[in-house]
KOLNU-741277 format. One record per residue: residue number from 1; x, y, z of N, C-alpha, C, O in turn. Coordinates in nm, 4 decimals, always signed. Atoms other than C-alpha are relative to their C-alpha. Layout:
# residues N
@resi NUM	nX X	nY Y	nZ Z	caX X	caY Y	caZ Z	cX X	cY Y	cZ Z	oX X	oY Y	oZ Z $
...
END
This chain:
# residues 118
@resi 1	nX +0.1359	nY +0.0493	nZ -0.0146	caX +15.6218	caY +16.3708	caZ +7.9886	cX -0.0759	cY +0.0844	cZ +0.1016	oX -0.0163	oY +0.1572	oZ +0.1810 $
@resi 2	nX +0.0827	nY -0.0892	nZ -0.0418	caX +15.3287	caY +16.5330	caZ +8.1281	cX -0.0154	cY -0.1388	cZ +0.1492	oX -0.0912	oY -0.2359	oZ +0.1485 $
@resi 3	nX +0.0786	nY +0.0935	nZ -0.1192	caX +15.3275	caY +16.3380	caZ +8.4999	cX +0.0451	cY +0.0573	cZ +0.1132	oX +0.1331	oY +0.1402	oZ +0.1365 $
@resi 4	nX -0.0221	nY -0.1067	nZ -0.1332	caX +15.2797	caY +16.4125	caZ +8.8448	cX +0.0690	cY -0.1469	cZ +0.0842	oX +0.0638	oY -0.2694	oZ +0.0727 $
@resi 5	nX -0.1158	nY +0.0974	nZ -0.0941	caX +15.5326	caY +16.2768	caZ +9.1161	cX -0.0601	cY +0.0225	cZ +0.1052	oX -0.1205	oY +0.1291	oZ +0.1171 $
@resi 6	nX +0.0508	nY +0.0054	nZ -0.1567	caX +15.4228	caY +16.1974	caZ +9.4832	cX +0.0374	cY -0.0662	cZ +0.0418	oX +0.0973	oY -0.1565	oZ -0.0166 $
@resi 7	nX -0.0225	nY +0.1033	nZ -0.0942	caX +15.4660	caY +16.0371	caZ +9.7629	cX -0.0053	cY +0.0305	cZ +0.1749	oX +0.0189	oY +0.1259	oZ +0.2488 $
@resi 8	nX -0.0035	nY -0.0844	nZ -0.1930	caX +15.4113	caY +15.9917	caZ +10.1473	cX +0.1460	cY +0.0007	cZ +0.0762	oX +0.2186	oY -0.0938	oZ +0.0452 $
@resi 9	nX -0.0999	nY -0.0301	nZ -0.0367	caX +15.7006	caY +16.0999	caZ +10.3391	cX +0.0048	cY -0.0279	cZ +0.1956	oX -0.0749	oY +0.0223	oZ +0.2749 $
@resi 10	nX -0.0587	nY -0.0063	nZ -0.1135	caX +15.8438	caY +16.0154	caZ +10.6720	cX +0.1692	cY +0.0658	cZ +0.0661	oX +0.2337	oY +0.0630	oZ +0.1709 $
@resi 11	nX -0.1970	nY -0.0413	nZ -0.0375	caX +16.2214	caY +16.1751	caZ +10.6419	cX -0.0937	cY +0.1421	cZ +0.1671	oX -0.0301	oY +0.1693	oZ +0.2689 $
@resi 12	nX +0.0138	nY -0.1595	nZ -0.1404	caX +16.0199	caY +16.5126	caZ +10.9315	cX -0.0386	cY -0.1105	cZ +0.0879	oX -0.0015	oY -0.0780	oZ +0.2007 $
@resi 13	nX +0.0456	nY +0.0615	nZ -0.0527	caX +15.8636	caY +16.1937	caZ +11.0765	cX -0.1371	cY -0.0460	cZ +0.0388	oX -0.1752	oY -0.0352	oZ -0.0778 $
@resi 14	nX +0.0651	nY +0.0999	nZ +0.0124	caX +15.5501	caY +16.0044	caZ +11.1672	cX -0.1553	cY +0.0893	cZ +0.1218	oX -0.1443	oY +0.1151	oZ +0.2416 $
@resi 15	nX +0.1662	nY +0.0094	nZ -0.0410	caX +15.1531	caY +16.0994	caZ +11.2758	cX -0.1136	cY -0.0719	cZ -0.0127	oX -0.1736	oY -0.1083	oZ +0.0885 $
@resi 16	nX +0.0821	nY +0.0707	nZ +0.0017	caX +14.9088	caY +15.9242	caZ +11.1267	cX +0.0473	cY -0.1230	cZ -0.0987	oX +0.1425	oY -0.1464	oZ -0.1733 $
@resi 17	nX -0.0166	nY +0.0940	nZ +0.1465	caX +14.8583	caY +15.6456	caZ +10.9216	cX -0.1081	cY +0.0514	cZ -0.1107	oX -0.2224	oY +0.0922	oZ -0.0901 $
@resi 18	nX +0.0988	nY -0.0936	nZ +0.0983	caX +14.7329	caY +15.7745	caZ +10.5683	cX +0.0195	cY -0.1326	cZ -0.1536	oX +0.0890	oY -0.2341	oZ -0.1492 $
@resi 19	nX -0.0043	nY +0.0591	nZ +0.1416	caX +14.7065	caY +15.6108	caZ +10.2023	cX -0.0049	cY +0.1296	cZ -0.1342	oX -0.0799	oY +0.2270	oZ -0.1293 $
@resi 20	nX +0.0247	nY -0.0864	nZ +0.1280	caX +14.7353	caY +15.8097	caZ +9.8721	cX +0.0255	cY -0.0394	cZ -0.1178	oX +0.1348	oY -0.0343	oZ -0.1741 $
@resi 21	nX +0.0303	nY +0.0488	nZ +0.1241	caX +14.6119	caY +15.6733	caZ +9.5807	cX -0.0660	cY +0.0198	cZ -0.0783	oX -0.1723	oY +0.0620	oZ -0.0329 $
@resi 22	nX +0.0706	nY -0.0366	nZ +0.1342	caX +14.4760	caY +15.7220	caZ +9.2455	cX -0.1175	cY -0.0096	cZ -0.0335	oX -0.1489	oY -0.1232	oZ -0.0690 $
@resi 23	nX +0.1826	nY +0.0326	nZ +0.0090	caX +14.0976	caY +15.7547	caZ +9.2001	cX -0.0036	cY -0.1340	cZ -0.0750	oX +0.0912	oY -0.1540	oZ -0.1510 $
@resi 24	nX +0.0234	nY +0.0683	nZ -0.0018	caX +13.9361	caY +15.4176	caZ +9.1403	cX -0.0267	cY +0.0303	cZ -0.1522	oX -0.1084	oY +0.1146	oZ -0.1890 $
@resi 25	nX -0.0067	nY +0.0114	nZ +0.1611	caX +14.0055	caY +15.3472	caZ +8.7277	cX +0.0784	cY +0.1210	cZ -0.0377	oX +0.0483	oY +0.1754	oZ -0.1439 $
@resi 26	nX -0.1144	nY -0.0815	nZ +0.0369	caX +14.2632	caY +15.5833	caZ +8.7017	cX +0.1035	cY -0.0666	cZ -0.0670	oX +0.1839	oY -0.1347	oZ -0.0033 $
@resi 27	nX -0.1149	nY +0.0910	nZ +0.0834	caX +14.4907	caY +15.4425	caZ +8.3850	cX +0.1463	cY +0.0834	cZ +0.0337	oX +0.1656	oY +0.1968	oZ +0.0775 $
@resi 28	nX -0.1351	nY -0.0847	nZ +0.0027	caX +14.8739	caY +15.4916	caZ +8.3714	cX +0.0438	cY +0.0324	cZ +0.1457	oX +0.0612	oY +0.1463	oZ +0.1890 $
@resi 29	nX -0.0251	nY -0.0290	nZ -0.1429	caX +14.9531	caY +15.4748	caZ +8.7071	cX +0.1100	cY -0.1406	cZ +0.0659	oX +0.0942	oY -0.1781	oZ +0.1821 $
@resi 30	nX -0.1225	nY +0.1164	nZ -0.0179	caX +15.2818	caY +15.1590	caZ +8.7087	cX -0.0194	cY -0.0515	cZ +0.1384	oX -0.0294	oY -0.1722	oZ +0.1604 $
@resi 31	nX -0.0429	nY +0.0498	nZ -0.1575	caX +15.3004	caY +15.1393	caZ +9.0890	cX -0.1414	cY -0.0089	cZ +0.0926	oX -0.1586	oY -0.0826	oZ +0.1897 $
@resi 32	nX +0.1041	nY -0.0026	nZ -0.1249	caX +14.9507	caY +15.2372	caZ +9.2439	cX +0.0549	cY +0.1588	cZ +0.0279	oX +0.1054	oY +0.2499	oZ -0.0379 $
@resi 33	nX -0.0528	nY -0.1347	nZ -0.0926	caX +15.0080	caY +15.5001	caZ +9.5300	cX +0.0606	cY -0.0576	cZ +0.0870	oX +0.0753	oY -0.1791	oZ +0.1001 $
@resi 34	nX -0.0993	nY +0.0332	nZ -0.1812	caX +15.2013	caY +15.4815	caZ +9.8536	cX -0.1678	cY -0.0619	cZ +0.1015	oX -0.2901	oY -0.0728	oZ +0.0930 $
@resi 35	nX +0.1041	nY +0.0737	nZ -0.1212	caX +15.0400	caY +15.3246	caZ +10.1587	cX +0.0555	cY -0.0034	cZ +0.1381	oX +0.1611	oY -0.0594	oZ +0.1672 $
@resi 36	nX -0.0817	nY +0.0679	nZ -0.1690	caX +15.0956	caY +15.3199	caZ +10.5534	cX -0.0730	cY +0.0155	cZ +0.0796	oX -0.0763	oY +0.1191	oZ +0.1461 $
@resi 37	nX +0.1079	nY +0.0283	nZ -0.0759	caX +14.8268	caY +15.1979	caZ +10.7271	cX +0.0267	cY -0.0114	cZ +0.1404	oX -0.0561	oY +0.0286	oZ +0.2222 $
@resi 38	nX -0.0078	nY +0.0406	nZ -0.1001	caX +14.9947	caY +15.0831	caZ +11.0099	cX +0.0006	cY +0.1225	cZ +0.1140	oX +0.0383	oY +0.2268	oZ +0.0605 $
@resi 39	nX -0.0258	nY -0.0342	nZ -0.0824	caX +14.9927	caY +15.2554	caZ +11.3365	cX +0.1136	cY +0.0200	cZ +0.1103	oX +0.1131	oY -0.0362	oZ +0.2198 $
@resi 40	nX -0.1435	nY +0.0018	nZ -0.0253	caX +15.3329	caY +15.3494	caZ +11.4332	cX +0.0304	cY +0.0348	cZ +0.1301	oX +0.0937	oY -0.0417	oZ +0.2028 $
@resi 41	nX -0.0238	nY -0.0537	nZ -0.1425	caX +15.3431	caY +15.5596	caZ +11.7464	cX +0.0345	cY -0.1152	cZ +0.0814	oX +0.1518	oY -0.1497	oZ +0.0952 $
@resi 42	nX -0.0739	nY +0.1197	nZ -0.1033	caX +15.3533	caY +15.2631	caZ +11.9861	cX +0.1354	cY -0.0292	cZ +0.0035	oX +0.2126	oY -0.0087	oZ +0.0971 $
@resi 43	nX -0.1220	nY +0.0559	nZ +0.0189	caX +15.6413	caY +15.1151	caZ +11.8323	cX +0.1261	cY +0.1212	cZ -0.0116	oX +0.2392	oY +0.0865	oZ -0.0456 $
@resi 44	nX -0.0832	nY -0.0571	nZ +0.0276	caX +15.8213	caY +15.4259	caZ +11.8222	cX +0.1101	cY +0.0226	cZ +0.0940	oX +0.0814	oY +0.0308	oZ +0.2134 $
@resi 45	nX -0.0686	nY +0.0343	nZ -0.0987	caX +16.1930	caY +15.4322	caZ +11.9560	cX +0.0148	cY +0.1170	cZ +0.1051	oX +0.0074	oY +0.2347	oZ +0.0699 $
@resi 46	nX +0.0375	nY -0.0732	nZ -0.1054	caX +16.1902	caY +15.5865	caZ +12.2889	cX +0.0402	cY +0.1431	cZ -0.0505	oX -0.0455	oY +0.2293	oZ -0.0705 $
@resi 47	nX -0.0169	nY -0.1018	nZ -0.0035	caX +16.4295	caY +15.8607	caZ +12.2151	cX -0.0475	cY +0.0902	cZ -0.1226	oX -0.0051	oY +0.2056	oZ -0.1283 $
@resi 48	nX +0.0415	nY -0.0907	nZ +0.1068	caX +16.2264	caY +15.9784	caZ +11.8559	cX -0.1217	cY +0.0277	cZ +0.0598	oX -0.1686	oY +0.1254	oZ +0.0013 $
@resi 49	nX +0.1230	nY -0.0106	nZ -0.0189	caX +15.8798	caY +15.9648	caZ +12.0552	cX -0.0120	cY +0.2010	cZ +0.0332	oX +0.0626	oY +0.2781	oZ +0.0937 $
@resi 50	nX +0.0311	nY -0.1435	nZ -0.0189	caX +15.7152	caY +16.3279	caZ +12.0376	cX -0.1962	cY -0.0572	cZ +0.0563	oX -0.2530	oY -0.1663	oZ +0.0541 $
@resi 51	nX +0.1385	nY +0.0057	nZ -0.0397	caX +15.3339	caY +16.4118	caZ +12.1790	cX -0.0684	cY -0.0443	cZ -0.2061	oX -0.0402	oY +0.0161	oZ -0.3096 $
@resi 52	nX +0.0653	nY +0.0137	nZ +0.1214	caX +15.1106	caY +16.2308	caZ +11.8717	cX +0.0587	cY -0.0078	cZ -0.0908	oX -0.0033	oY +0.0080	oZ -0.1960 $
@resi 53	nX -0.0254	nY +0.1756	nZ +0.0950	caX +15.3425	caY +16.0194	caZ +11.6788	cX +0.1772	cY +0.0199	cZ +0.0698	oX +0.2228	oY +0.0302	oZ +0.1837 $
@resi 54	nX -0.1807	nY +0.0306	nZ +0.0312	caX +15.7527	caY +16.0068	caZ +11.5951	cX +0.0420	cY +0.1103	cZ -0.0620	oX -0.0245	oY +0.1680	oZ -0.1481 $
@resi 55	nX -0.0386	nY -0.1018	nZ +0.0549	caX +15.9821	caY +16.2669	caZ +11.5306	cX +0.1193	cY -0.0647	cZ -0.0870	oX +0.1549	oY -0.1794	oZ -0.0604 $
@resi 56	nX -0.1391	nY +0.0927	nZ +0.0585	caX +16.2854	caY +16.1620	caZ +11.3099	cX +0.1032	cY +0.0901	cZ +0.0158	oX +0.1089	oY +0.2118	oZ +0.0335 $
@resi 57	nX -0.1689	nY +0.0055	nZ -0.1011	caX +16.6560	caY +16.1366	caZ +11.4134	cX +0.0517	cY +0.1496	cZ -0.0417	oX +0.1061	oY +0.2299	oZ +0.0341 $
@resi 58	nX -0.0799	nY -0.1462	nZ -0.0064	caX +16.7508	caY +16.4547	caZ +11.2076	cX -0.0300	cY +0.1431	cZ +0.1636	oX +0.0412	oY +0.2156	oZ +0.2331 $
@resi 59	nX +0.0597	nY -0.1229	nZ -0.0738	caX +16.5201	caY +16.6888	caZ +11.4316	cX +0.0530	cY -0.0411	cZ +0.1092	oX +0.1267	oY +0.0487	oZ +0.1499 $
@resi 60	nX -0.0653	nY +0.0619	nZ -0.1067	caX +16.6403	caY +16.4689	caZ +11.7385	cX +0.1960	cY +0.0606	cZ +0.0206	oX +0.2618	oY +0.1452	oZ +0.0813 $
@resi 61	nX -0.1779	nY -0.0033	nZ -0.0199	caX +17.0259	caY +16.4582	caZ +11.7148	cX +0.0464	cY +0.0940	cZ -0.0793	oX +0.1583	oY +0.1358	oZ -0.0494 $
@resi 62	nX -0.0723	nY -0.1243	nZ +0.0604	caX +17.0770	caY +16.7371	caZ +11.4543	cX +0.1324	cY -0.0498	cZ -0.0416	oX +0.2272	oY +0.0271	oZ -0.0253 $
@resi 63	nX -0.1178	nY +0.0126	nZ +0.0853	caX +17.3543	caY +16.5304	caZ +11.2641	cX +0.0084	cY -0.0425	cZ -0.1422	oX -0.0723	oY -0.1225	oZ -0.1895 $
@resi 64	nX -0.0240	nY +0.0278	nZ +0.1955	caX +17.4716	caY +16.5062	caZ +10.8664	cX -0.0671	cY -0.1365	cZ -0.0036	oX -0.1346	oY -0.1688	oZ -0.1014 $
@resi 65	nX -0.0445	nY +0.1550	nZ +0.0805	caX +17.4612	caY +16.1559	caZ +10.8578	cX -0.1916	cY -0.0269	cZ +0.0073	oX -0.2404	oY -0.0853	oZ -0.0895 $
@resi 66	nX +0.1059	nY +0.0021	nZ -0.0103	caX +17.0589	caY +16.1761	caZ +11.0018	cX -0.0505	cY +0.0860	cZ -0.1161	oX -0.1156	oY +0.0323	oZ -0.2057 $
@resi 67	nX +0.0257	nY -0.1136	nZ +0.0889	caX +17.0029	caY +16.4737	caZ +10.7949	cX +0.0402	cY +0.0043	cZ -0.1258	oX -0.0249	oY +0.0819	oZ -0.1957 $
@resi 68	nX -0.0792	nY -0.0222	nZ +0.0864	caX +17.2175	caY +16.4364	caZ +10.5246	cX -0.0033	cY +0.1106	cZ -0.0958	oX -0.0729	oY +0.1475	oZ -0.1903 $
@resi 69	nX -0.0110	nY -0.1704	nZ +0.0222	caX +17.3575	caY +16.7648	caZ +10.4876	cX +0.1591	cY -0.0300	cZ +0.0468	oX +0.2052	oY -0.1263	oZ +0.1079 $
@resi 70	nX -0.1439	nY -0.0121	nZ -0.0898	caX +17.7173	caY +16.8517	caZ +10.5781	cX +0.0886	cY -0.1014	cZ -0.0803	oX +0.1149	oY -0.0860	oZ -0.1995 $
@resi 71	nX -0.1210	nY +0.1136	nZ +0.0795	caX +17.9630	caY +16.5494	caZ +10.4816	cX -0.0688	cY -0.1039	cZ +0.0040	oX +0.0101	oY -0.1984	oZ +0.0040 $
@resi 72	nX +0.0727	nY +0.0743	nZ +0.0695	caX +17.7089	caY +16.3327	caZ +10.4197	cX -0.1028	cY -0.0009	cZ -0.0882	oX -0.1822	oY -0.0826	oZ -0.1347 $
@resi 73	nX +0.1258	nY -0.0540	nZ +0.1607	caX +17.5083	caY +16.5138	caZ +10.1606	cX -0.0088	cY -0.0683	cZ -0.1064	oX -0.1171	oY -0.1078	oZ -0.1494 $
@resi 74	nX -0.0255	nY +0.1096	nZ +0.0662	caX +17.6669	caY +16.3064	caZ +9.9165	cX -0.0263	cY -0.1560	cZ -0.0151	oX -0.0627	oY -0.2245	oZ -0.1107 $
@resi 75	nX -0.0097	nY +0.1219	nZ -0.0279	caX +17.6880	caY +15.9947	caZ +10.0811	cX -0.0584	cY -0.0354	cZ +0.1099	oX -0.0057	oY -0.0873	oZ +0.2084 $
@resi 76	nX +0.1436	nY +0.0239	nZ -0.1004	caX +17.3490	caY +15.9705	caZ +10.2711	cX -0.0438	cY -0.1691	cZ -0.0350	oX -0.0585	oY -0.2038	oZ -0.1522 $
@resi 77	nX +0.0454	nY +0.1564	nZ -0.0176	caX +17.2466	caY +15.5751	caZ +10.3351	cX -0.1366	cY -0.0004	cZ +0.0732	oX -0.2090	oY +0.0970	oZ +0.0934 $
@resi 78	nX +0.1162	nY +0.0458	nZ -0.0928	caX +16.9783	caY +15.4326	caZ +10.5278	cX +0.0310	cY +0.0078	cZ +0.1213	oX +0.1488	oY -0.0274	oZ +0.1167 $
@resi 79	nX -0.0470	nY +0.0257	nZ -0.1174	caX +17.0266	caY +15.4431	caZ +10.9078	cX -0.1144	cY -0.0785	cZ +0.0878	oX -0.2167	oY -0.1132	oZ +0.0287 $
@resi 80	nX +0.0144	nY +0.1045	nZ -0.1176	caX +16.9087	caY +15.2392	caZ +11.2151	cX -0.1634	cY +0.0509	cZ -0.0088	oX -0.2662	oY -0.0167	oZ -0.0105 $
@resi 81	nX +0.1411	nY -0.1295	nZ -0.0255	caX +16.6182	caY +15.5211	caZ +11.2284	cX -0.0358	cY -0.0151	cZ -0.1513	oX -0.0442	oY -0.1379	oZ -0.1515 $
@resi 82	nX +0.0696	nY +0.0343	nZ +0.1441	caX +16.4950	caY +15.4956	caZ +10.8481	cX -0.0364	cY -0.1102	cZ +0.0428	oX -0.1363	oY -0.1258	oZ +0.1130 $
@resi 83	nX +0.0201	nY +0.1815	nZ -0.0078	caX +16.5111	caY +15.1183	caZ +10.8636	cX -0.1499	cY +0.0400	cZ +0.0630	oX -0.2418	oY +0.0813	oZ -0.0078 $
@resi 84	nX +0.0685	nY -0.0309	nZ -0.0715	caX +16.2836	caY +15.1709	caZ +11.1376	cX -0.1530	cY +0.0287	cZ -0.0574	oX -0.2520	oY -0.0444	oZ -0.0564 $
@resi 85	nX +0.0799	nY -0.0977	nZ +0.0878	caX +16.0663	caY +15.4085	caZ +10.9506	cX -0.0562	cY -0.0959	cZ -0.1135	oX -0.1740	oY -0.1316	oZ -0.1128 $
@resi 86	nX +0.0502	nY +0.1419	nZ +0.1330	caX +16.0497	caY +15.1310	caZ +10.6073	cX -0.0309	cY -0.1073	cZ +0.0510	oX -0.1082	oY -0.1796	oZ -0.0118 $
@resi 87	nX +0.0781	nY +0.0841	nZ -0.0004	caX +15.9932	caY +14.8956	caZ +10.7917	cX -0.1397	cY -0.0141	cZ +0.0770	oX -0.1972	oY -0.1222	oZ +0.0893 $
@resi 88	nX +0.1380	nY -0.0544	nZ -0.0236	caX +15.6741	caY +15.0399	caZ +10.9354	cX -0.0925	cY +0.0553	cZ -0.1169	oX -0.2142	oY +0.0381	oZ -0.1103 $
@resi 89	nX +0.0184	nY -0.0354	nZ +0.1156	caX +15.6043	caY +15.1775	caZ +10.6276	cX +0.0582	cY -0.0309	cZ -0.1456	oX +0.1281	oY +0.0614	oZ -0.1874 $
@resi 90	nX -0.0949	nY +0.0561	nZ +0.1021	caX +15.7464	caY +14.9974	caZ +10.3056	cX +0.0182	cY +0.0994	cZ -0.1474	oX +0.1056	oY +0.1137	oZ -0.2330 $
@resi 91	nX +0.0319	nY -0.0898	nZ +0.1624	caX +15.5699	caY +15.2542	caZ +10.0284	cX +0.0358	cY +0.1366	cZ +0.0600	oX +0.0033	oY +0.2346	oZ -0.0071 $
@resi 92	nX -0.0194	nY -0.1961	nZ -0.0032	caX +15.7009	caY +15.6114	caZ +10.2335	cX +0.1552	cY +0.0003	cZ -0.0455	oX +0.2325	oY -0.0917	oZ -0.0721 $
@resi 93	nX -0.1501	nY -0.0693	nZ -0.0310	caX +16.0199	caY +15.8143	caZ +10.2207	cX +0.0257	cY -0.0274	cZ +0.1713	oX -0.0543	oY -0.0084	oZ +0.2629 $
@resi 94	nX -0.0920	nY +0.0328	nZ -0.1063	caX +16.2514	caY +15.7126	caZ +10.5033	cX +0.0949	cY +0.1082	cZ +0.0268	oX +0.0950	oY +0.1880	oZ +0.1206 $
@resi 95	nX -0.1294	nY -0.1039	nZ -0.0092	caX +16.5503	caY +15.9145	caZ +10.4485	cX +0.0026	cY +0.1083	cZ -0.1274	oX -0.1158	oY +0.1032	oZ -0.1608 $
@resi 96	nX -0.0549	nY -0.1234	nZ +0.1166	caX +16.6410	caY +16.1959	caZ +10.1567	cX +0.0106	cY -0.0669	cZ -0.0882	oX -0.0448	oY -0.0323	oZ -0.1925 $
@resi 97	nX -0.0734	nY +0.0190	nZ +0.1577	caX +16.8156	caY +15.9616	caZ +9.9163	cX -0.1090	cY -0.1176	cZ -0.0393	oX -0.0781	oY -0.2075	oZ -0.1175 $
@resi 98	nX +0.0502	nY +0.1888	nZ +0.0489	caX +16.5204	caY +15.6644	caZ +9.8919	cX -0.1252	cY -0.0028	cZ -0.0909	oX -0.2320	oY -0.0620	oZ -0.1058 $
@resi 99	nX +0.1230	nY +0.0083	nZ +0.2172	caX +16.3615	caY +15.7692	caZ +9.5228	cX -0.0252	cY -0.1622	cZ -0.0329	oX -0.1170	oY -0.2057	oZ -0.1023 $
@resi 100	nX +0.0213	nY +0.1341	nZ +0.0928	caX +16.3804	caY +15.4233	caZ +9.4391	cX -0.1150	cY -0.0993	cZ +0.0172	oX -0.1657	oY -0.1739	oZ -0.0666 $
@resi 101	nX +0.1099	nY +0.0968	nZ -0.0710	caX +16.1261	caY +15.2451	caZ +9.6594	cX -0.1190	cY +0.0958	cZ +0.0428	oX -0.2222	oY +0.0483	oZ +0.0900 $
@resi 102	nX +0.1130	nY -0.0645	nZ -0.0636	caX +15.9136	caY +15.5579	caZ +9.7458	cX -0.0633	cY +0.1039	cZ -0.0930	oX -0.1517	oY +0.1752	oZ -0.0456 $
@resi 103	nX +0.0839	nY -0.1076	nZ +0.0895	caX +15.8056	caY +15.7859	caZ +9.4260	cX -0.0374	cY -0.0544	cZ -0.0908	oX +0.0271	oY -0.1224	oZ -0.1706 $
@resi 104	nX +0.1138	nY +0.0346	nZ +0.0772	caX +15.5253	caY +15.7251	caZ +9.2603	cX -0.0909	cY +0.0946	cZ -0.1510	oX -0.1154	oY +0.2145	oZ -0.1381 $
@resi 105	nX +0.0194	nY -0.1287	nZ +0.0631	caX +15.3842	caY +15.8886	caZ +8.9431	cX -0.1363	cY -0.0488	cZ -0.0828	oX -0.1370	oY -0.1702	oZ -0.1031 $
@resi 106	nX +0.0854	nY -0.0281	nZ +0.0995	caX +15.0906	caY +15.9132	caZ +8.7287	cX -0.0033	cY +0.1046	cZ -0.1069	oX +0.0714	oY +0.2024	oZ -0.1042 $
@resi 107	nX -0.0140	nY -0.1097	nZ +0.0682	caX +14.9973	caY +16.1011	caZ +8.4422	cX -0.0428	cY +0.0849	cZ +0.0306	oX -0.1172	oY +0.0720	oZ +0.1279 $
@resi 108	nX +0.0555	nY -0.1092	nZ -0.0746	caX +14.9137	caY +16.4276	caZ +8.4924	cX -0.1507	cY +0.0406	cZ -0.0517	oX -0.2087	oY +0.0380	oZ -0.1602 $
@resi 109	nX +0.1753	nY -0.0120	nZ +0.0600	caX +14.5481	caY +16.5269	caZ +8.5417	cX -0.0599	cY -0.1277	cZ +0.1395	oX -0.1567	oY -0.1142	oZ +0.2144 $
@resi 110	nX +0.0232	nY +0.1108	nZ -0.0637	caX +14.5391	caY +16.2017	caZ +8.7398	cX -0.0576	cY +0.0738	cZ +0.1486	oX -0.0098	oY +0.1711	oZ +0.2069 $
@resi 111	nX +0.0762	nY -0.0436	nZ -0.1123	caX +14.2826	caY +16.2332	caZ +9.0390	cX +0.0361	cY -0.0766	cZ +0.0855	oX +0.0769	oY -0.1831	oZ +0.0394 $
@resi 112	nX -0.0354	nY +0.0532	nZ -0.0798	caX +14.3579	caY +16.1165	caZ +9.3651	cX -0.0903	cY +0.0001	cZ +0.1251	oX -0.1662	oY +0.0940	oZ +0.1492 $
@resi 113	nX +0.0271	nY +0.0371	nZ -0.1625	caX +14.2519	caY +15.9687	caZ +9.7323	cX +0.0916	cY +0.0104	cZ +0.1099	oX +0.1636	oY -0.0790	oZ +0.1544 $
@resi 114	nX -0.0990	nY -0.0483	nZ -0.0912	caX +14.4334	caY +16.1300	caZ +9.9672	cX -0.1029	cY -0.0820	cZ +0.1607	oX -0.2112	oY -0.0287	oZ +0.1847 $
@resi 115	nX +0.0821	nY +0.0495	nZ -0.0843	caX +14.2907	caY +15.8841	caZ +10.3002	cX +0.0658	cY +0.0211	cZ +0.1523	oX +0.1787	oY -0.0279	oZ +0.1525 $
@resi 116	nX -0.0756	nY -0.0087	nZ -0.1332	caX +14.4048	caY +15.9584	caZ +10.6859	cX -0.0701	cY -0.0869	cZ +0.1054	oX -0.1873	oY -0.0816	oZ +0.1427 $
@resi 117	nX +0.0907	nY +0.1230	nZ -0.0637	caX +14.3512	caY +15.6609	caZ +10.8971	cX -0.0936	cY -0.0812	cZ -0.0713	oX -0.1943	oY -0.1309	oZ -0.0208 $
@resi 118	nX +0.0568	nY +0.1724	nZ +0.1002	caX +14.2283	caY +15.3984	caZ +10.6355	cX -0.0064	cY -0.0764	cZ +0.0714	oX -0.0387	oY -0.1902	oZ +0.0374 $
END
């Protein structure tokens, strides 16, 4: 099928809050777009805080299981730090493996609202 895949991403980690969604009467579109309005920085945990938002755990600690790479390439989960991440954001990418709750598609052609700070 002719469709385009997207989605907002938090696996590098966290700046603004943005929305990206499908121009207003845009058919063929199952899910909508992603969304993450909220304002995260505050809440972010001490040791991911960077200047102007959140950095995430890979860039921090530099391990597989954050990163999943190495011996957890395979068998990448959610961690303490995603969680974190979804539940500040329910419609982004968290971690590498979380297609299921965070990609979004329309058909292709489909116009979009890309919004920063909605």
């Amino acid at each position: 099928k002719n469709l385009d895949f997207f989605d907002i991403s938090l696996i590098d980690g966290y700046n603004v809050p943005m929305s990206f969604l499908p121009a207003p009467g845009s058919p063929g579109c199952p899910k909508g777009g992603p969304q993450c309005p909220r304002v995260i920085t505050p809440h972010c945990p001490n040791e991911l805080r960077a200047a102007g938002g959140c950095n995430n755990a890979c860039t921090v600690f530099k391990e597989d299981r954050y990163c999943c790479t190495g011996s957890a390439a395979n068998n990448c989960g959610p961690t303490d730090y995603s969680r974190f991440f979804k539940g500040q954001c329910s419609d982004a990418y968290s971690y590498p493996k979380d297609d299921a709750t965070s990609t979004y598609t329309c058909p292709g052609g489909t116009n979009y609202q890309v919004i920063f700070c909605p």
